[in-house]
BARONU-391325 format. One record per residue: residue in three letters; chain; x, y, z of N, C-alpha, C, CB in turn. Coordinates in nm, 2 decimals, padded with zeros to 4 digits. Glycine has a CB too. Example, Ala and Ser with C-alpha at 12.3 -4.5 7.8 and 13.67 -1.06 7.14 Angstrom:
2
res:ALA; chain:A; n.x:01.32; n.y:-00.57; n.z:00.78; ca.x:01.23; ca.y:-00.45; ca.z:00.78; c.x:01.32; c.y:-00.33; c.z:00.78; cb.x:01.13; cb.y:-00.45; cb.z:00.90
res:SER; chain:A; n.x:01.28; n.y:-00.22; n.z:00.71; ca.x:01.37; ca.y:-00.11; ca.z:00.71; c.x:01.29; c.y:00.00; c.z:00.79; cb.x:01.41; cb.y:-00.06; cb.z:00.57
***
This chain:
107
res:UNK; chain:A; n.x:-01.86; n.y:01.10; n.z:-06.28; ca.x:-01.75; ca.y:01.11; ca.z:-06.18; c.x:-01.78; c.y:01.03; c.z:-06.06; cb.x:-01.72; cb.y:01.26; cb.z:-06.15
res:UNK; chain:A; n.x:-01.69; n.y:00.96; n.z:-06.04; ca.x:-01.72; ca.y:00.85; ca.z:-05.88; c.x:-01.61; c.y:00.93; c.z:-05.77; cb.x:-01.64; cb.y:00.64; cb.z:-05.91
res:UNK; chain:A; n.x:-01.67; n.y:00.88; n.z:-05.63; ca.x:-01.61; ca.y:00.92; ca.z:-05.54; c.x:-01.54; c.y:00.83; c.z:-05.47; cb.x:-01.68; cb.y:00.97; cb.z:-05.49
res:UNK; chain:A; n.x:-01.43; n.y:00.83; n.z:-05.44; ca.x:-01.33; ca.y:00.74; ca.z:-05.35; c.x:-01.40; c.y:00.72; c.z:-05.20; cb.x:-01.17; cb.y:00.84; cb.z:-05.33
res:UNK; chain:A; n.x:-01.44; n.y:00.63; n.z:-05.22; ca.x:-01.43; ca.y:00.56; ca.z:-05.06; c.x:-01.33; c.y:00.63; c.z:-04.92; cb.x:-01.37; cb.y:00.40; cb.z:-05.09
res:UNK; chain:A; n.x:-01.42; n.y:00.64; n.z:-04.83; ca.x:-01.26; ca.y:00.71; ca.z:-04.72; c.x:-01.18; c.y:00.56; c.z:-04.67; cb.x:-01.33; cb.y:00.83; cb.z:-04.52
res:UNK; chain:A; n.x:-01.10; n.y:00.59; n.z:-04.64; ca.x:-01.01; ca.y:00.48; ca.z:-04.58; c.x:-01.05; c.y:00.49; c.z:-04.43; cb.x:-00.85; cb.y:00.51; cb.z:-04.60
res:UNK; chain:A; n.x:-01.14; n.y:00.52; n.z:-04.39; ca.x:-01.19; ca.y:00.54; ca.z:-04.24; c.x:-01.29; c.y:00.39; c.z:-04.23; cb.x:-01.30; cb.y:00.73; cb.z:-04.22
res:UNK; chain:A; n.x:-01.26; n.y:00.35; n.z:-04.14; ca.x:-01.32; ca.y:00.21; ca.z:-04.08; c.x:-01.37; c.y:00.27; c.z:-03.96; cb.x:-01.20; cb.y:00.08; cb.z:-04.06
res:UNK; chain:A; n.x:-01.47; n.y:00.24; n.z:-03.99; ca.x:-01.57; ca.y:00.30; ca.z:-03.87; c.x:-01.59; c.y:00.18; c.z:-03.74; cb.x:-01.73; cb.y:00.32; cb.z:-03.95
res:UNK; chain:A; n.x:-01.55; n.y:00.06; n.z:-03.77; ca.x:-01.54; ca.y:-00.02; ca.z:-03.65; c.x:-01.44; c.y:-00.01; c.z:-03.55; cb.x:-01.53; cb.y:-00.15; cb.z:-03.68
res:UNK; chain:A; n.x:-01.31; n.y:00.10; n.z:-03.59; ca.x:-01.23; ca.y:00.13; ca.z:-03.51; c.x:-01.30; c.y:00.25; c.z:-03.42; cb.x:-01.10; cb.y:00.16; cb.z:-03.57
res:UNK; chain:A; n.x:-01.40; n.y:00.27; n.z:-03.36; ca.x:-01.50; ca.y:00.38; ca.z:-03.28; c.x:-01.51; c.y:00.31; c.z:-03.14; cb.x:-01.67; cb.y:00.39; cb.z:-03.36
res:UNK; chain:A; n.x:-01.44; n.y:00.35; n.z:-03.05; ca.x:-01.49; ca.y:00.30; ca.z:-02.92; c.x:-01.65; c.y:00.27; c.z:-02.90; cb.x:-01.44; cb.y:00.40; cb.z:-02.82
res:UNK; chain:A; n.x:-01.70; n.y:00.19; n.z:-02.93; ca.x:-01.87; ca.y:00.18; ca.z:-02.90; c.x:-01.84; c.y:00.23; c.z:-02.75; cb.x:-01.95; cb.y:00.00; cb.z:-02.90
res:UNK; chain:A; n.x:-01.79; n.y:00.16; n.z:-02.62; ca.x:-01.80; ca.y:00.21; ca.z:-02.50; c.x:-01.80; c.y:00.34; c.z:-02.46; cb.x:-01.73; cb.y:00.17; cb.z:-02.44
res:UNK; chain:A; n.x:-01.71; n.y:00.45; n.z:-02.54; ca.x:-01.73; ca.y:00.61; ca.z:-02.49; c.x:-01.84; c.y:00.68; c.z:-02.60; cb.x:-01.55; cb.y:00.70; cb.z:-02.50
res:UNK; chain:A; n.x:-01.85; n.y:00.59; n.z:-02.71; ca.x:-01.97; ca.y:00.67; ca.z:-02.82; c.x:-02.09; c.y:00.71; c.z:-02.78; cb.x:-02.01; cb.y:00.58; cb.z:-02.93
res:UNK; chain:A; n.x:-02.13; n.y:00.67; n.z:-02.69; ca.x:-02.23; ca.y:00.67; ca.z:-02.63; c.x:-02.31; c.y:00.81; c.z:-02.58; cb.x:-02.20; cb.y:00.61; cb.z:-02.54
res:UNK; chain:A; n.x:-02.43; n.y:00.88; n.z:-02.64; ca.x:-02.42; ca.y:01.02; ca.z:-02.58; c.x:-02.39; c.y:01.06; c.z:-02.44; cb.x:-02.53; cb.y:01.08; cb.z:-02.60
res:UNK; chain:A; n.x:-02.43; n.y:00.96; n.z:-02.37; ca.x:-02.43; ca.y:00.97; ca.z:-02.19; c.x:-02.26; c.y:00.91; c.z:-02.17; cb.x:-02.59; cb.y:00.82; cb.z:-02.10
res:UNK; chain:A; n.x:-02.23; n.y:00.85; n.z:-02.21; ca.x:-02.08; ca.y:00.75; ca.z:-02.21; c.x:-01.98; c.y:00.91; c.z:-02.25; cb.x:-02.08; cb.y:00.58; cb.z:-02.38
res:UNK; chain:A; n.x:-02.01; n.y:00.98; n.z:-02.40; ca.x:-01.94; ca.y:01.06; ca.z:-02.39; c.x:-01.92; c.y:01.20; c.z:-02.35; cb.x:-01.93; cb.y:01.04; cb.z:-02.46
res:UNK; chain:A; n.x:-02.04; n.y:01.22; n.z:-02.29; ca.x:-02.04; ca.y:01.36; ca.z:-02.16; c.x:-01.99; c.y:01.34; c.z:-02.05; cb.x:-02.17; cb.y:01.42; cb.z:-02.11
res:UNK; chain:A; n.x:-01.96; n.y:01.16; n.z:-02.01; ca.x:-01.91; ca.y:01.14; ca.z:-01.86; c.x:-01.76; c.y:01.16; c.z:-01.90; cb.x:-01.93; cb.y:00.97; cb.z:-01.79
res:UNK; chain:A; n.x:-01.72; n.y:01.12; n.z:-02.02; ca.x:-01.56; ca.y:01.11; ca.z:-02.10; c.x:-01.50; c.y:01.22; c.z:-02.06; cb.x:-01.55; cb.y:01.12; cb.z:-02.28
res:UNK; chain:A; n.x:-01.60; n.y:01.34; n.z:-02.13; ca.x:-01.60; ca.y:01.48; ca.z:-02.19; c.x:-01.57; c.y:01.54; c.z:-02.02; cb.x:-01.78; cb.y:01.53; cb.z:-02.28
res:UNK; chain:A; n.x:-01.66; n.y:01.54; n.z:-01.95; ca.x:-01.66; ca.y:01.56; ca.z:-01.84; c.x:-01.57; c.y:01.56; c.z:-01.72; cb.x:-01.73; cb.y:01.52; cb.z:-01.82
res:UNK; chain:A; n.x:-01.52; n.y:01.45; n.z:-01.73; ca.x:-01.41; ca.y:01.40; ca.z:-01.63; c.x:-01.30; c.y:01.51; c.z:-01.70; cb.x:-01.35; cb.y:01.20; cb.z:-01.64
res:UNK; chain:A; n.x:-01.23; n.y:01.45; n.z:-01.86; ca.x:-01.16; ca.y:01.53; ca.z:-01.91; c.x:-01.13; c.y:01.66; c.z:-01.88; cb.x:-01.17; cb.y:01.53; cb.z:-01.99
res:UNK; chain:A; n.x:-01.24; n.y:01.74; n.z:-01.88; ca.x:-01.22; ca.y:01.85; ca.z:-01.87; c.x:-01.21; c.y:01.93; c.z:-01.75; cb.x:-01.27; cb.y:01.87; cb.z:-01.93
res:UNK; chain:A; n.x:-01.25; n.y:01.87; n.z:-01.65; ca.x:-01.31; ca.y:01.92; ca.z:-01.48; c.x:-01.21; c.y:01.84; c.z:-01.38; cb.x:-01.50; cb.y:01.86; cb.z:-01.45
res:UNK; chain:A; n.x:-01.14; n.y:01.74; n.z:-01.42; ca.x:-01.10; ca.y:01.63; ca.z:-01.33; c.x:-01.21; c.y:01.57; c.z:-01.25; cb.x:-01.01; cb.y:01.67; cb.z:-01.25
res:UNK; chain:A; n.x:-01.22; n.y:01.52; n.z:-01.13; ca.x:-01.30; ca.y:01.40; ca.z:-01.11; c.x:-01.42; c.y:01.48; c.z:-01.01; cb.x:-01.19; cb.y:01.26; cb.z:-01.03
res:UNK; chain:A; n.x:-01.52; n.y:01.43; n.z:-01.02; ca.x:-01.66; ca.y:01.45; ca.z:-01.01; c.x:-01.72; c.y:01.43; c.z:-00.92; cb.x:-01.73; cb.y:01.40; cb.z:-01.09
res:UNK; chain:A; n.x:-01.86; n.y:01.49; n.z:-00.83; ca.x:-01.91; ca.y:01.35; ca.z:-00.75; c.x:-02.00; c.y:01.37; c.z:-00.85; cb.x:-01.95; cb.y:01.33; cb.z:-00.57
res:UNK; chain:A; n.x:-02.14; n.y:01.24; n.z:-00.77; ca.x:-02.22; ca.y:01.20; ca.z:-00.91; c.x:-02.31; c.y:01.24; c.z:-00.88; cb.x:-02.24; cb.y:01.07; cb.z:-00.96
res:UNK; chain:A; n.x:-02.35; n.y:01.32; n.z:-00.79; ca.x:-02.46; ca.y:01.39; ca.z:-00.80; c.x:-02.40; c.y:01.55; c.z:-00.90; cb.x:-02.52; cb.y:01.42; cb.z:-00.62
res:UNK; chain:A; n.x:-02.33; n.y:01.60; n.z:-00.92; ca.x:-02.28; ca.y:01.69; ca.z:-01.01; c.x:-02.31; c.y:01.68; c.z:-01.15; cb.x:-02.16; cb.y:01.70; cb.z:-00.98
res:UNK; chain:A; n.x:-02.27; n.y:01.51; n.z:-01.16; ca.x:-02.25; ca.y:01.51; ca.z:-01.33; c.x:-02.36; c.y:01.46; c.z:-01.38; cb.x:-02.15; cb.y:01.42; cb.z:-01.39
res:UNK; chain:A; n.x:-02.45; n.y:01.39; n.z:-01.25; ca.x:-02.58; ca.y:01.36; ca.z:-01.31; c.x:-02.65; c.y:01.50; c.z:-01.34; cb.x:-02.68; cb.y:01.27; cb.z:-01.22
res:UNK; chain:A; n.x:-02.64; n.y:01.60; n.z:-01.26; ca.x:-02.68; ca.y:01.72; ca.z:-01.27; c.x:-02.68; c.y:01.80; c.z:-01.44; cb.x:-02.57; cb.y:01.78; cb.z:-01.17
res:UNK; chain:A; n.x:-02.53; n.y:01.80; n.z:-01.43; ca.x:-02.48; ca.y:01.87; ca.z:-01.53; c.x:-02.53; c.y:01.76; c.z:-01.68; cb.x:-02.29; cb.y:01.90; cb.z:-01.49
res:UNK; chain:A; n.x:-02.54; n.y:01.64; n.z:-01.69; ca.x:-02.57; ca.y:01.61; ca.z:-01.78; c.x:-02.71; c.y:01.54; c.z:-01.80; cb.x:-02.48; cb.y:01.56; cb.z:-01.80
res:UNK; chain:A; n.x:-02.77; n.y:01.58; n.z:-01.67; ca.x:-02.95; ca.y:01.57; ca.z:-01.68; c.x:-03.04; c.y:01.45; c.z:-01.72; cb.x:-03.01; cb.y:01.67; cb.z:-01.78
res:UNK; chain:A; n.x:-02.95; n.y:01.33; n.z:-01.59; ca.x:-02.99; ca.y:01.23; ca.z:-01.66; c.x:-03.03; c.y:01.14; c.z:-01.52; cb.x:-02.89; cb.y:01.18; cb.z:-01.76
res:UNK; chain:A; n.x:-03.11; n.y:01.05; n.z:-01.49; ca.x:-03.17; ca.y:01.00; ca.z:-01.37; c.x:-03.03; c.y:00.87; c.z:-01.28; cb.x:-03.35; cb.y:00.91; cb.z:-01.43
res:UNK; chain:A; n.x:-03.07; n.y:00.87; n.z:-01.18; ca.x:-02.97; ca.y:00.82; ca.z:-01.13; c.x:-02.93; c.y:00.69; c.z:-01.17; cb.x:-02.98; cb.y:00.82; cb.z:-01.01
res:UNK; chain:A; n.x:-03.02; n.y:00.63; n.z:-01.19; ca.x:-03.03; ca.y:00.46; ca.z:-01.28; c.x:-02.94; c.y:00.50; c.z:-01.39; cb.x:-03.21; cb.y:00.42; cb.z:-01.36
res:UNK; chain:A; n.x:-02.95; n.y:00.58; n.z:-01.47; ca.x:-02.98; ca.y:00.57; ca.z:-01.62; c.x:-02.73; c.y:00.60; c.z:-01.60; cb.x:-03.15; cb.y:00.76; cb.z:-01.72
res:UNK; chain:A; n.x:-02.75; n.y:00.69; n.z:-01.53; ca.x:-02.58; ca.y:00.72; ca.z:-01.48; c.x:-02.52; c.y:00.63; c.z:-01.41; cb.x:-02.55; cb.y:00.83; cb.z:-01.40
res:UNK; chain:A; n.x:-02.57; n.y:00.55; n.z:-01.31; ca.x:-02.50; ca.y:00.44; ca.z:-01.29; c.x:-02.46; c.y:00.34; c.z:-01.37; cb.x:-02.55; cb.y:00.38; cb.z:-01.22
res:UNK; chain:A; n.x:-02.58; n.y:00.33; n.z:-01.45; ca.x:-02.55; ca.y:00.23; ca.z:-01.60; c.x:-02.46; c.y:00.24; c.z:-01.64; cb.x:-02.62; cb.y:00.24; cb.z:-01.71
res:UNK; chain:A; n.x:-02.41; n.y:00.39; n.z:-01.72; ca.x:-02.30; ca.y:00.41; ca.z:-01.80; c.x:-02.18; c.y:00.42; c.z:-01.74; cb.x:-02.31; cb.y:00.50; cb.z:-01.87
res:UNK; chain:A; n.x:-02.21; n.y:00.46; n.z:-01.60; ca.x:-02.05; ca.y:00.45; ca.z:-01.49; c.x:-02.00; c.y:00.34; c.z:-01.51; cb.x:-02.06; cb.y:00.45; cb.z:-01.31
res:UNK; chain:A; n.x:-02.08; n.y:00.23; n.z:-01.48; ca.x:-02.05; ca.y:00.11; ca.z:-01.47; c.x:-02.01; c.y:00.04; c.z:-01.58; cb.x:-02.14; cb.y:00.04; cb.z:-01.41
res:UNK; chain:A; n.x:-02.08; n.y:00.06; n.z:-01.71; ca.x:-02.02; ca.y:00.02; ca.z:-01.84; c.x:-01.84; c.y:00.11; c.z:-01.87; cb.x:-02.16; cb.y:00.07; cb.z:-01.96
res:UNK; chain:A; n.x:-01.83; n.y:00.20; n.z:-01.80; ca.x:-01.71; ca.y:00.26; ca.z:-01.80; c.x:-01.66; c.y:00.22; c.z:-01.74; cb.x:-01.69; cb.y:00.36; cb.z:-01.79
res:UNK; chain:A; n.x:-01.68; n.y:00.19; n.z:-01.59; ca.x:-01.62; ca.y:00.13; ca.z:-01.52; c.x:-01.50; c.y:-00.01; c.z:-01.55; cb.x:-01.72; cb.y:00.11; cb.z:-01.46
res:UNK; chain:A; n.x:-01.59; n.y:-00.06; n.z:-01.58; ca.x:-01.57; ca.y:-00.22; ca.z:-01.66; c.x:-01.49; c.y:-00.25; c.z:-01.77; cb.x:-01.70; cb.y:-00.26; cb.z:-01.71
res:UNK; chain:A; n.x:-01.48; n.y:-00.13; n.z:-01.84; ca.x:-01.39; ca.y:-00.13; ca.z:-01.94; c.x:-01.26; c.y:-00.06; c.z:-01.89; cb.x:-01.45; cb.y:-00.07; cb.z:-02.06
res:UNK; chain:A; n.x:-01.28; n.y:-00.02; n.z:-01.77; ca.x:-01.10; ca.y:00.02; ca.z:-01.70; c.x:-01.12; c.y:00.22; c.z:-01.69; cb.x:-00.90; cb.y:-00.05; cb.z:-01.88
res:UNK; chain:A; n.x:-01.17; n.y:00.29; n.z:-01.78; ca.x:-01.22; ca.y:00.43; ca.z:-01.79; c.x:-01.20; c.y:00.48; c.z:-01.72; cb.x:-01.33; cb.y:00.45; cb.z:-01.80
res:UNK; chain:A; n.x:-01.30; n.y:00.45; n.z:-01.57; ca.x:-01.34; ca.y:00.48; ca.z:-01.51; c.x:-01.30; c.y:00.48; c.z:-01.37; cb.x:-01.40; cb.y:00.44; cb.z:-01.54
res:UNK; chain:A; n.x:-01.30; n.y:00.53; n.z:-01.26; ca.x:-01.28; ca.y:00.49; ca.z:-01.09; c.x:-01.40; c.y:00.56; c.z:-01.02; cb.x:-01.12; cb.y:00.54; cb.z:-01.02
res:UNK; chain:A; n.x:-01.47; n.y:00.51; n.z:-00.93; ca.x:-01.54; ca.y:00.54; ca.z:-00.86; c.x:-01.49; c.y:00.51; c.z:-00.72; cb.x:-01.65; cb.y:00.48; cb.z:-00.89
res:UNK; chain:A; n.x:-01.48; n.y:00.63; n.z:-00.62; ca.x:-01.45; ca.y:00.62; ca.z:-00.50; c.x:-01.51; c.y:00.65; c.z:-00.38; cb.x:-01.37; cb.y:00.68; cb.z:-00.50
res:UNK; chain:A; n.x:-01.62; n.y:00.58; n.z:-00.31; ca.x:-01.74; ca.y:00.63; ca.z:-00.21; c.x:-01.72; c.y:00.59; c.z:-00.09; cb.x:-01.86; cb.y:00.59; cb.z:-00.24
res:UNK; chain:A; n.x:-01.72; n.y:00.75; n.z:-00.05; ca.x:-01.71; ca.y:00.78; ca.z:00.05; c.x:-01.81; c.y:00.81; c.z:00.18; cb.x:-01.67; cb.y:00.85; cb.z:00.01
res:UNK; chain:A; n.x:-01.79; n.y:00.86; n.z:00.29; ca.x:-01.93; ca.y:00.94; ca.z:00.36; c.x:-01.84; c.y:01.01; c.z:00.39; cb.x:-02.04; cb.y:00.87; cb.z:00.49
res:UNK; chain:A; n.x:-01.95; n.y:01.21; n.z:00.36; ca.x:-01.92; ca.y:01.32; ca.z:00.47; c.x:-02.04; c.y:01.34; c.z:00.54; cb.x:-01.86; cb.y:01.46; cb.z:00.41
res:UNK; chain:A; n.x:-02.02; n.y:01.39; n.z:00.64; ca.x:-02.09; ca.y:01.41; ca.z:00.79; c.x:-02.22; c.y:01.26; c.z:00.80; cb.x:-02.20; cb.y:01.62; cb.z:00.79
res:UNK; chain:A; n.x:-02.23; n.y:01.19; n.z:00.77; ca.x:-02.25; ca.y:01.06; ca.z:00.75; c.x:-02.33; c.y:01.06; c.z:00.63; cb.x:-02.30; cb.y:01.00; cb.z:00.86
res:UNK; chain:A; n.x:-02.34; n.y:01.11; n.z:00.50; ca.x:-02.40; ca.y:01.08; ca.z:00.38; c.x:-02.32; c.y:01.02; c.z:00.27; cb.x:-02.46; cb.y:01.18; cb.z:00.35
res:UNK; chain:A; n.x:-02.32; n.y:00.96; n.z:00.22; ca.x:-02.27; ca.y:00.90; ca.z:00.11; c.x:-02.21; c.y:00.99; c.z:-00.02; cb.x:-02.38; cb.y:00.82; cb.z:00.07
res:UNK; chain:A; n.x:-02.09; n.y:00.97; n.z:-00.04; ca.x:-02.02; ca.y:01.06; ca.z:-00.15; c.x:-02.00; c.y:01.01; c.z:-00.24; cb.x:-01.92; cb.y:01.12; cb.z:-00.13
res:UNK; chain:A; n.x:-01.99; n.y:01.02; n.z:-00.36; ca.x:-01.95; ca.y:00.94; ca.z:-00.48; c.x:-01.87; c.y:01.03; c.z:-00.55; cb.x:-02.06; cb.y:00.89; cb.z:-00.57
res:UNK; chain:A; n.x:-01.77; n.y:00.96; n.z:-00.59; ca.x:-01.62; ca.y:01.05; ca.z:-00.65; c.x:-01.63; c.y:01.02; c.z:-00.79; cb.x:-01.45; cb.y:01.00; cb.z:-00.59
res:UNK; chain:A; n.x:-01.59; n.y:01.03; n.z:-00.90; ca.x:-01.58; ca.y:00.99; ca.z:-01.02; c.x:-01.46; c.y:01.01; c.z:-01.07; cb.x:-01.67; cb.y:01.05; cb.z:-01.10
res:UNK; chain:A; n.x:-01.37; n.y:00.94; n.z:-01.12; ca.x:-01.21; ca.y:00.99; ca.z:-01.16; c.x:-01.22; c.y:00.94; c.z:-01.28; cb.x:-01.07; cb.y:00.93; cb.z:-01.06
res:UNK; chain:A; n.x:-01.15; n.y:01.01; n.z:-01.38; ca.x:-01.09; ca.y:00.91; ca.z:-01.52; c.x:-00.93; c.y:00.83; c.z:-01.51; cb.x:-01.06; cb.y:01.04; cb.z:-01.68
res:UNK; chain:A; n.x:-00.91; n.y:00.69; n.z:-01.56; ca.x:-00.83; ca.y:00.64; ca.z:-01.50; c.x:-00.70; c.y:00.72; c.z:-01.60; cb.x:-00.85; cb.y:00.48; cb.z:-01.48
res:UNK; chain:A; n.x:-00.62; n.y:00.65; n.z:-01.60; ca.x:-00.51; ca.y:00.68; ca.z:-01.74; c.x:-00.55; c.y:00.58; c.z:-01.86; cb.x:-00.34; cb.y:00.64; cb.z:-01.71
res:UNK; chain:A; n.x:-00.62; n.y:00.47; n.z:-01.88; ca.x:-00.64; ca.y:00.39; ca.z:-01.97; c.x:-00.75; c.y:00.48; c.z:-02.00; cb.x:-00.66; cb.y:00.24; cb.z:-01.93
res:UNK; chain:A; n.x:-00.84; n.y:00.49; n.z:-01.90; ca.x:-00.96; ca.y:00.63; ca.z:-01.98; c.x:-00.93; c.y:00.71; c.z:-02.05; cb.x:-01.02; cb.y:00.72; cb.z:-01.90
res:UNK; chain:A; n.x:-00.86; n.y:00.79; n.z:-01.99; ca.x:-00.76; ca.y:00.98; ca.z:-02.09; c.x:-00.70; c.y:00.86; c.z:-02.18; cb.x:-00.57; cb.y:01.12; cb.z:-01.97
res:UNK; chain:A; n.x:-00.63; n.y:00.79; n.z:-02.19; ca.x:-00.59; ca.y:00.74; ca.z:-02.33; c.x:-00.74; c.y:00.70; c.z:-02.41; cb.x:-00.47; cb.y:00.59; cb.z:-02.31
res:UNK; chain:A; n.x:-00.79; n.y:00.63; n.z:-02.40; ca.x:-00.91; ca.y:00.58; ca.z:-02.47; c.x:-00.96; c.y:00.68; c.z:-02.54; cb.x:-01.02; cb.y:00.52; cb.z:-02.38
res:UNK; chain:A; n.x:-01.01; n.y:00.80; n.z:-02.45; ca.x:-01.04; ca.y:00.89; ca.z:-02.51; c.x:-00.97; c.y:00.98; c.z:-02.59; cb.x:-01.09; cb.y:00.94; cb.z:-02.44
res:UNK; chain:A; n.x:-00.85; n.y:01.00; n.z:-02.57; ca.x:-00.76; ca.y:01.06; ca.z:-02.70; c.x:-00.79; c.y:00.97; c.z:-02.81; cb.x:-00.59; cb.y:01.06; cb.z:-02.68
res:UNK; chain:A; n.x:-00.77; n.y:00.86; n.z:-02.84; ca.x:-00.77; ca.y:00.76; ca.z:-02.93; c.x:-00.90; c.y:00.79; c.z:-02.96; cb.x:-00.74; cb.y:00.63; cb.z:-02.88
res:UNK; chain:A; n.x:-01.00; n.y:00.79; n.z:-02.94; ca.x:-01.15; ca.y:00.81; ca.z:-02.96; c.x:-01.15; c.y:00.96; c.z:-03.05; cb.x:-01.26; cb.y:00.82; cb.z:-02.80
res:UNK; chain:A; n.x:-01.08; n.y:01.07; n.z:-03.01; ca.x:-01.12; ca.y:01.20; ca.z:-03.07; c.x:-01.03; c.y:01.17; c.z:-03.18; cb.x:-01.08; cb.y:01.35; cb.z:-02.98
res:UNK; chain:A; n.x:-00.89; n.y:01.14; n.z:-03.21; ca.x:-00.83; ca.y:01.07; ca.z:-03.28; c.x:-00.89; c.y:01.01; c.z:-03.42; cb.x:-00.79; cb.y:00.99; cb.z:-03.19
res:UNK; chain:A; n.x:-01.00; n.y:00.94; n.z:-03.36; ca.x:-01.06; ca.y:00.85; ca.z:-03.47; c.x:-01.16; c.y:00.93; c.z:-03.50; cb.x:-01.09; cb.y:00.69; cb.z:-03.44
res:UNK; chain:A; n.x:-01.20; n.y:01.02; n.z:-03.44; ca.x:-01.30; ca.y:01.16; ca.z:-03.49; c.x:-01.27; c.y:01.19; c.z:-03.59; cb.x:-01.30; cb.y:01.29; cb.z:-03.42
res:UNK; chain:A; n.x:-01.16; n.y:01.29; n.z:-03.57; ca.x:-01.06; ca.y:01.38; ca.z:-03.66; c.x:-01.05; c.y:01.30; c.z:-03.81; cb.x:-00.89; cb.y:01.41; cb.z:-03.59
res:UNK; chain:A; n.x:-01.00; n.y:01.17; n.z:-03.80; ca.x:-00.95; ca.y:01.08; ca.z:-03.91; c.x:-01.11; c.y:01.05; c.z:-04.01; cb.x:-00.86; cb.y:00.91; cb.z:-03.83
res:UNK; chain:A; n.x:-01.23; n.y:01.05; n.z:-03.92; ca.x:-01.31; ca.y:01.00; ca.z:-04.04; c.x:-01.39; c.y:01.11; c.z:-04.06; cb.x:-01.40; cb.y:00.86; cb.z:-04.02
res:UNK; chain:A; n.x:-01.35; n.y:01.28; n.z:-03.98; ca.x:-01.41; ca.y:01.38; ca.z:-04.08; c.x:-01.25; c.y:01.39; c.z:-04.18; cb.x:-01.48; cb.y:01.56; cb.z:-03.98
res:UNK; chain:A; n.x:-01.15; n.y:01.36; n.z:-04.18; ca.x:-01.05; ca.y:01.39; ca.z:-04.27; c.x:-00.94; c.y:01.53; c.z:-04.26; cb.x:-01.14; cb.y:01.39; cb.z:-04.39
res:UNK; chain:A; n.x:-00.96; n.y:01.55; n.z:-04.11; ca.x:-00.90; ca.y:01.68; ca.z:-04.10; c.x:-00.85; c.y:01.67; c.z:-03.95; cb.x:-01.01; cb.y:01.80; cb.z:-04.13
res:UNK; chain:A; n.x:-00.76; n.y:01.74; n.z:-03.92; ca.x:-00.71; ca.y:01.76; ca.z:-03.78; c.x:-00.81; c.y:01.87; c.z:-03.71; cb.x:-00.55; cb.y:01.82; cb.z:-03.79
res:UNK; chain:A; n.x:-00.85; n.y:01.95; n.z:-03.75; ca.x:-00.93; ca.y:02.03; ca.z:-03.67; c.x:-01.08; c.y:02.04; c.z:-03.74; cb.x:-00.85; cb.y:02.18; cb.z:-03.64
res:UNK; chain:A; n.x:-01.19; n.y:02.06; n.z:-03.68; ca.x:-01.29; ca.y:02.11; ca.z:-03.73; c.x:-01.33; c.y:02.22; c.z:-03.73; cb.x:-01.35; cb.y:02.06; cb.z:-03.71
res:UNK; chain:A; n.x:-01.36; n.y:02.28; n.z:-03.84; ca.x:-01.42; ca.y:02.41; ca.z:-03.92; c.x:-01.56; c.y:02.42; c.z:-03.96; cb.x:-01.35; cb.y:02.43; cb.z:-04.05
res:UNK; chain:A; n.x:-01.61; n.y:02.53; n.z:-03.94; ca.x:-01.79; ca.y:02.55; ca.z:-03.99; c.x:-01.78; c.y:02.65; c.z:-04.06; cb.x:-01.91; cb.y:02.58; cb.z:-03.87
***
């Protein structure tokens, strides 16, 4: 007995949000609205280098907005998801769902 191939094309995967660090910033924004970056480096436990990196790779692909500021004269960093971002990422869970073959996931 052979098994059918899925019809799932795996090159349709956003590489840019696939990212584990790429998709906790995704994940993050989504769910909290917009951030500063000492919070999300926090919450996702990762060095400040290593989160600028992927800001900026989000950035770049439209994702992303970064807005810096100063309060009482220190430097603030805002993190927002744009609307091309929240779309990207629907489209991304989207193409989740399609190559486990189901609308929701079950354990």
């Amino acid at each position: 007995m052979t098994m059918e191939a899925p019809s799932f094309d795996i090159a349709r995967i956003d590489e840019v949000i696939h990212g584990r660090v790429r998709l906790g910033i995704m994940t993050l924004l989504v769910t909290r609205g917009g951030v500063e970056f000492k919070v999300m480096r926090q919450h996702l436990n990762v060095t400040d280098g290593n989160l600028s990196t992927h800001l900026r790779k989000l950035e770049e692909a439209g994702y992303v907005a970064q807005e810096k500021t100063f309060v009482n004269r220190r430097p603030l960093t805002r993190i927002e998801l744009t609307a091309k971002g929240r779309d990207a990422f629907i489209r991304y869970l989207d193409e989740m769902r399609a190559l486990l073959g189901t609308d929701s996931v079950t354990t």
